[in-house]
BAVEXKE-330770 format. One record per residue: residue number from 1; residue in one letter; chain; x, y, z of N, C-alpha, C, O in turn. Coordinates in Angstrom, 1 decimal, decimal comma, always signed. Layout:
+-----+--------+--------+--------+--------+--------+--------+--------+--------+--------+--------+--------+--------+--------+--------+
: num : residu : chaine :   n_xx :   n_yy :   n_zz :  ca_xx :  ca_yy :  ca_zz :   c_xx :   c_yy :   c_zz :   o_xx :   o_yy :   o_zz :
+-----+--------+--------+--------+--------+--------+--------+--------+--------+--------+--------+--------+--------+--------+--------+
: NUM :      A :      A :      X :      Y :      Z :      X :      Y :      Z :      X :      Y :      Z :      X :      Y :      Z :
...
+-----+--------+--------+--------+--------+--------+--------+--------+--------+--------+--------+--------+--------+--------+--------+
***
This chain:
+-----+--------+--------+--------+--------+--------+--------+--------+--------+--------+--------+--------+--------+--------+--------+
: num : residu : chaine :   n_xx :   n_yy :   n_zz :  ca_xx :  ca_yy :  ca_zz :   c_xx :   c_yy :   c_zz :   o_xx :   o_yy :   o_zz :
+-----+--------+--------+--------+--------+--------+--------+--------+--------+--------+--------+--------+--------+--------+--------+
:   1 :      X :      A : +151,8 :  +27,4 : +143,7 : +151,4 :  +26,6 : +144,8 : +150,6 :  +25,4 : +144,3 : +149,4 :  +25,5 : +144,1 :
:   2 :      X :      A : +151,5 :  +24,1 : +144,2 : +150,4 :  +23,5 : +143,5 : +150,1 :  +22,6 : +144,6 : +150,8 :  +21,6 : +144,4 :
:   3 :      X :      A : +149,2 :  +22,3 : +145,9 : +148,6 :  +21,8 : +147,1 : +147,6 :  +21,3 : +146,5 : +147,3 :  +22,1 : +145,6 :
:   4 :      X :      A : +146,8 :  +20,0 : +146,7 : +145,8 :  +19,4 : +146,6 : +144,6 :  +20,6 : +146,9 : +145,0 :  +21,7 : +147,1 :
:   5 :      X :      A : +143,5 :  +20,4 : +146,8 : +142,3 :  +21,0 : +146,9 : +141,8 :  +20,4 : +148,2 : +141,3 :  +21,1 : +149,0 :
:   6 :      X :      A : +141,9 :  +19,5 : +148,2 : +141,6 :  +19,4 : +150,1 : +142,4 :  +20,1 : +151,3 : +141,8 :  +20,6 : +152,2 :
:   7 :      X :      A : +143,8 :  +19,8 : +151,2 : +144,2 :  +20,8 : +151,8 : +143,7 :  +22,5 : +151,6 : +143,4 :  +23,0 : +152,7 :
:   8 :      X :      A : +143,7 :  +23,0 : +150,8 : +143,0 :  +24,0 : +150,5 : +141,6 :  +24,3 : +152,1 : +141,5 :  +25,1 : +153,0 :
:   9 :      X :      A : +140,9 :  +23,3 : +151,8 : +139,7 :  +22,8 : +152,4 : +139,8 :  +23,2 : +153,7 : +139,4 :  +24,2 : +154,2 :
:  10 :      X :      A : +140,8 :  +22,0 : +154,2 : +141,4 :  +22,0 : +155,8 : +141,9 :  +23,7 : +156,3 : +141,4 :  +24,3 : +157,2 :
:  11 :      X :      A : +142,9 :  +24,2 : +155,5 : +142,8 :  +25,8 : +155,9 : +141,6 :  +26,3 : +156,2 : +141,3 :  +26,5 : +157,3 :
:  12 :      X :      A : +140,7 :  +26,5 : +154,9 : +139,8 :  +27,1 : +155,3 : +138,6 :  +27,1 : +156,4 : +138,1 :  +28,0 : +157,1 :
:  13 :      X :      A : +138,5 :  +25,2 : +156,2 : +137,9 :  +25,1 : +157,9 : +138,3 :  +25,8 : +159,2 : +137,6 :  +26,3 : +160,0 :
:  14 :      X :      A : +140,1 :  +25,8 : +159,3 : +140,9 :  +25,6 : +160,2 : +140,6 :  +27,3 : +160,4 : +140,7 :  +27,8 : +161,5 :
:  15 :      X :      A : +140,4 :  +28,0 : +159,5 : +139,9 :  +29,5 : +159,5 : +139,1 :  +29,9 : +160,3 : +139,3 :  +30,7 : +161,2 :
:  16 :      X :      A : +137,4 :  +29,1 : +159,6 : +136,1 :  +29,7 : +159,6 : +136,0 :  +28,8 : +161,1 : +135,1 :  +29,1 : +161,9 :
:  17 :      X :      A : +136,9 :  +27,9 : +161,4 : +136,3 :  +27,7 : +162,9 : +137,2 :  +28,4 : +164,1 : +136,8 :  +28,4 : +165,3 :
:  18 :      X :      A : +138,3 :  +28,9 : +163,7 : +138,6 :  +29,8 : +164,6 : +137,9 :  +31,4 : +165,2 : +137,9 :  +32,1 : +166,3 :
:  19 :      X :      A : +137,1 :  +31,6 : +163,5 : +136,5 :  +33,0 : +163,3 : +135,1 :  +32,6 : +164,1 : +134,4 :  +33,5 : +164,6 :
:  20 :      X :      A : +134,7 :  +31,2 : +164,3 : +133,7 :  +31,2 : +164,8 : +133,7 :  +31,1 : +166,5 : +133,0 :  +31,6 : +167,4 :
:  21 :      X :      A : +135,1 :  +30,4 : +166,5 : +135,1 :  +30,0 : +168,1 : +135,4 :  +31,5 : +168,5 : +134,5 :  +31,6 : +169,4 :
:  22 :      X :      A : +135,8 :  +32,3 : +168,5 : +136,2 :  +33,8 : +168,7 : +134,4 :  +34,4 : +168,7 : +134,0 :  +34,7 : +169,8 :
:  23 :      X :      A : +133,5 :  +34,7 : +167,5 : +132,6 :  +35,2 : +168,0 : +131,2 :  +34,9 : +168,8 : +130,2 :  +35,6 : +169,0 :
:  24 :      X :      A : +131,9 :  +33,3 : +169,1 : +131,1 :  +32,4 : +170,0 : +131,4 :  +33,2 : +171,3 : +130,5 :  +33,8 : +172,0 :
:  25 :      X :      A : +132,8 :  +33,1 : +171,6 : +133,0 :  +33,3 : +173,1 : +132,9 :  +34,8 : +173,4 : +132,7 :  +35,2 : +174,5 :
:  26 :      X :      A : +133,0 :  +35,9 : +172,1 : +132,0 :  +37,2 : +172,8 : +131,0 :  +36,9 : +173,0 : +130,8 :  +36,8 : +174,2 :
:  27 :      X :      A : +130,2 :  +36,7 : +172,5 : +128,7 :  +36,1 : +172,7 : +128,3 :  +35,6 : +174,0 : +127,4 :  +35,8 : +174,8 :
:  28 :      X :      A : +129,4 :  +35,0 : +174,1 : +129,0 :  +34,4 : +175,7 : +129,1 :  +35,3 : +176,5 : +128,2 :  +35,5 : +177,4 :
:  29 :      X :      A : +130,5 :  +36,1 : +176,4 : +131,1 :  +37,1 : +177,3 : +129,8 :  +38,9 : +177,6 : +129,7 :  +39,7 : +178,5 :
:  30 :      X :      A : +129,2 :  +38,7 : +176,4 : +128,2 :  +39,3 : +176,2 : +127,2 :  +39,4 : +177,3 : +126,9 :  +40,3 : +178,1 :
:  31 :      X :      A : +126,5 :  +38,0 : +177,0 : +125,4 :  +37,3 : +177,8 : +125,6 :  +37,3 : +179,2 : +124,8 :  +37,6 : +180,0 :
:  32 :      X :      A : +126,8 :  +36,8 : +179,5 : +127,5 :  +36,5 : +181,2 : +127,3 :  +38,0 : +181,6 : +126,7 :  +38,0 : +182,6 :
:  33 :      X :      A : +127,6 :  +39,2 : +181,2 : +128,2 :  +40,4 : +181,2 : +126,4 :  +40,7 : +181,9 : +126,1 :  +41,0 : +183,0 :
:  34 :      X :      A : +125,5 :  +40,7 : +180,6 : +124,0 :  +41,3 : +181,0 : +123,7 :  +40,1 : +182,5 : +123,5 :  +40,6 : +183,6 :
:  35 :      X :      A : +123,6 :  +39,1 : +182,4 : +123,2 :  +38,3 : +183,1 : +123,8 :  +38,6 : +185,0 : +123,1 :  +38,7 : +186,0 :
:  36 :      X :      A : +125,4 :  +38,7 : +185,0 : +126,3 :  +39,7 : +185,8 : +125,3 :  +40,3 : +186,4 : +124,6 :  +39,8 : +187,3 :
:  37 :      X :      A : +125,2 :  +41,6 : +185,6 : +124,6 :  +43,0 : +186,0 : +123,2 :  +43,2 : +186,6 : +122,7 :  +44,0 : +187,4 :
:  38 :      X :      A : +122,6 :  +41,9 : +185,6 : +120,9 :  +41,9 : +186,3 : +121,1 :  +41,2 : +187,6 : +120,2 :  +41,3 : +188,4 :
:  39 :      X :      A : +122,2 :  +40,3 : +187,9 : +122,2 :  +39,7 : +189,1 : +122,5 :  +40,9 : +190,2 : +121,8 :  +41,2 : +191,2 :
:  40 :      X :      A : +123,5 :  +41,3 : +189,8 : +124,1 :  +42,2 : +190,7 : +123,2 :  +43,7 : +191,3 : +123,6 :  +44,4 : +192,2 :
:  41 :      X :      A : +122,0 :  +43,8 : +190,3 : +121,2 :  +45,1 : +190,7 : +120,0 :  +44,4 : +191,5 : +119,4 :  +45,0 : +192,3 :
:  42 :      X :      A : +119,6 :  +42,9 : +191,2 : +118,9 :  +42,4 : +192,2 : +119,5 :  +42,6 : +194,0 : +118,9 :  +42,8 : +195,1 :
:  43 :      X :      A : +120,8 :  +42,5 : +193,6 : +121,3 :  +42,3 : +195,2 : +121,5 :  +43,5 : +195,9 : +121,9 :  +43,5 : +197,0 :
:  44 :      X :      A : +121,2 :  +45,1 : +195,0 : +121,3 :  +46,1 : +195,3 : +120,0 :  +46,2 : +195,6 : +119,8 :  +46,4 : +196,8 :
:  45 :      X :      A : +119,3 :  +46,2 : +195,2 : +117,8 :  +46,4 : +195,4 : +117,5 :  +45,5 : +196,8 : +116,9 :  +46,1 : +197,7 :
:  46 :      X :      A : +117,9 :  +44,0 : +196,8 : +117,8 :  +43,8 : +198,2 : +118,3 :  +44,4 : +199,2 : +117,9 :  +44,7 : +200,3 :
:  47 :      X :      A : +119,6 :  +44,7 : +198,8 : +120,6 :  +45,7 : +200,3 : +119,5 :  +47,1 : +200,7 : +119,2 :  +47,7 : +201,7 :
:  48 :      X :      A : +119,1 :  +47,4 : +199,4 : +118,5 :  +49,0 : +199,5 : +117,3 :  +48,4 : +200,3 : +117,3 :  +49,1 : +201,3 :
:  49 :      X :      A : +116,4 :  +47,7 : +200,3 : +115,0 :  +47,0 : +200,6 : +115,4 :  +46,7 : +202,8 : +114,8 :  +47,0 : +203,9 :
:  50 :      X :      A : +116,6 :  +45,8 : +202,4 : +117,2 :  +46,0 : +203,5 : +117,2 :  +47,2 : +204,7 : +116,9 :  +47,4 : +205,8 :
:  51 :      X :      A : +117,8 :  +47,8 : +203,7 : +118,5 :  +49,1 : +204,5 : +116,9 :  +49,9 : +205,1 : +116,9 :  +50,0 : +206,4 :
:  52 :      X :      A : +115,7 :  +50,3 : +204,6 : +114,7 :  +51,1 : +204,1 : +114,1 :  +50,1 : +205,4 : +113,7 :  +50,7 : +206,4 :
:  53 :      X :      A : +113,9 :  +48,7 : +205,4 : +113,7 :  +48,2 : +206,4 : +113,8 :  +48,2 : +208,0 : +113,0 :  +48,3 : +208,9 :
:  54 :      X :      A : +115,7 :  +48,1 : +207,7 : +115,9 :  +48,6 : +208,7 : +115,8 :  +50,0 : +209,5 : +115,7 :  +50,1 : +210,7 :
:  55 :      X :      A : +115,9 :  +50,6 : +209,1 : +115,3 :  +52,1 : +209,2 : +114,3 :  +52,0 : +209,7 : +114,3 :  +52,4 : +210,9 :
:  56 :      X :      A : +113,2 :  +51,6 : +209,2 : +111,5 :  +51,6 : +209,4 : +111,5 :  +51,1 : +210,5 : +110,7 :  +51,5 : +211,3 :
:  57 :      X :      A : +112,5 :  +49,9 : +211,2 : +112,2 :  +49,4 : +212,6 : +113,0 :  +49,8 : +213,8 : +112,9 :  +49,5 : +215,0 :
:  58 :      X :      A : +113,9 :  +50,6 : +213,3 : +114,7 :  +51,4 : +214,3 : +113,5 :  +52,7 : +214,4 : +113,0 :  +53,2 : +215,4 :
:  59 :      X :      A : +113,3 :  +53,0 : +213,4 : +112,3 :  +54,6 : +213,5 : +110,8 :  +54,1 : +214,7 : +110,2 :  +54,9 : +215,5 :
:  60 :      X :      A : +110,4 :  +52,6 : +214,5 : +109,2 :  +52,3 : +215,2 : +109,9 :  +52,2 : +216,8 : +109,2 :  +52,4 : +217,7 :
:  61 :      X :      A : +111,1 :  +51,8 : +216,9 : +111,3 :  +51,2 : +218,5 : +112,0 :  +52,5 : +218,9 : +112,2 :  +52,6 : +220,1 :
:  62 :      X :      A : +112,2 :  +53,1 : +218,3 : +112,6 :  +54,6 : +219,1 : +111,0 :  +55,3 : +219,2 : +110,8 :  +55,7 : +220,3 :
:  63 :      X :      A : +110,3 :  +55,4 : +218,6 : +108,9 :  +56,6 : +218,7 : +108,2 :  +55,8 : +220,2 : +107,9 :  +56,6 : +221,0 :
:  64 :      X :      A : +108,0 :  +54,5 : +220,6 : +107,4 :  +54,1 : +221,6 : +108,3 :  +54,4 : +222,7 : +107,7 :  +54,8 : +223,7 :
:  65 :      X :      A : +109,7 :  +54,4 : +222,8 : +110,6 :  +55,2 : +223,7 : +110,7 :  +56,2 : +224,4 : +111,2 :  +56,4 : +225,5 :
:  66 :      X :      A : +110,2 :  +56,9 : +223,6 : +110,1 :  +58,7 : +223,7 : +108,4 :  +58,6 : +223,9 : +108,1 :  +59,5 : +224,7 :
:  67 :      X :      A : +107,5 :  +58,1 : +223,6 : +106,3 :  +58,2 : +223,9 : +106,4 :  +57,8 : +226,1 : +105,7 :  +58,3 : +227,0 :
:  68 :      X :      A : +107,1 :  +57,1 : +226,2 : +107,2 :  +56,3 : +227,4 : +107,7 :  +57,6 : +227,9 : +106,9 :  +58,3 : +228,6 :
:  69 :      X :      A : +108,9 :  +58,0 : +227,8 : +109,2 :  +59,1 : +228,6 : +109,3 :  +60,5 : +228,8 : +110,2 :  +61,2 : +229,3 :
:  70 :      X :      A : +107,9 :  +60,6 : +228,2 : +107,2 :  +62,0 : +228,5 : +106,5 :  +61,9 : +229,5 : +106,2 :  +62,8 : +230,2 :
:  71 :      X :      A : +105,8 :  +60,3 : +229,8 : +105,1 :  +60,2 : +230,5 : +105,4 :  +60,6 : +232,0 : +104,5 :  +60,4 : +232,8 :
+-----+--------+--------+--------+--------+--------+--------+--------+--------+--------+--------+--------+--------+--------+--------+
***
């Protein structure tokens, strides 16, 4: 194979930047992935915060209810 030495070159770039663009975009897929999941247990924690809420003010307008009609 007798090819110049720069072409040589260009392969190998044409290589080391595909091997890069590849462990770039796990990286991303990585980060997006943790970032995802911490978003998504925030919005659980608010539904749960929610929920525990709503509870606590159904439980308050019902006890004054029942306090009324014993009377």
């Amino acid at each position: 194979m007798d090819m110049p030495i720069w072409i040589w070159f260009v392969f190998i770039g044409i290589i080391v930047s595909a091997v890069m663009s590849i462990w770039t975009a796990r990286q991303e897929r990585l980060i997006d992935d943790a970032w995802i999941e911490k978003e998504g247990q925030k919005y659980i924690d608010r539904m749960e915060e929610e929920r525990e809420r709503r509870k606590k003010d159904i439980n308050q307008e019902h006890s004054p209810n029942d306090e009324k009609s014993d009377r």
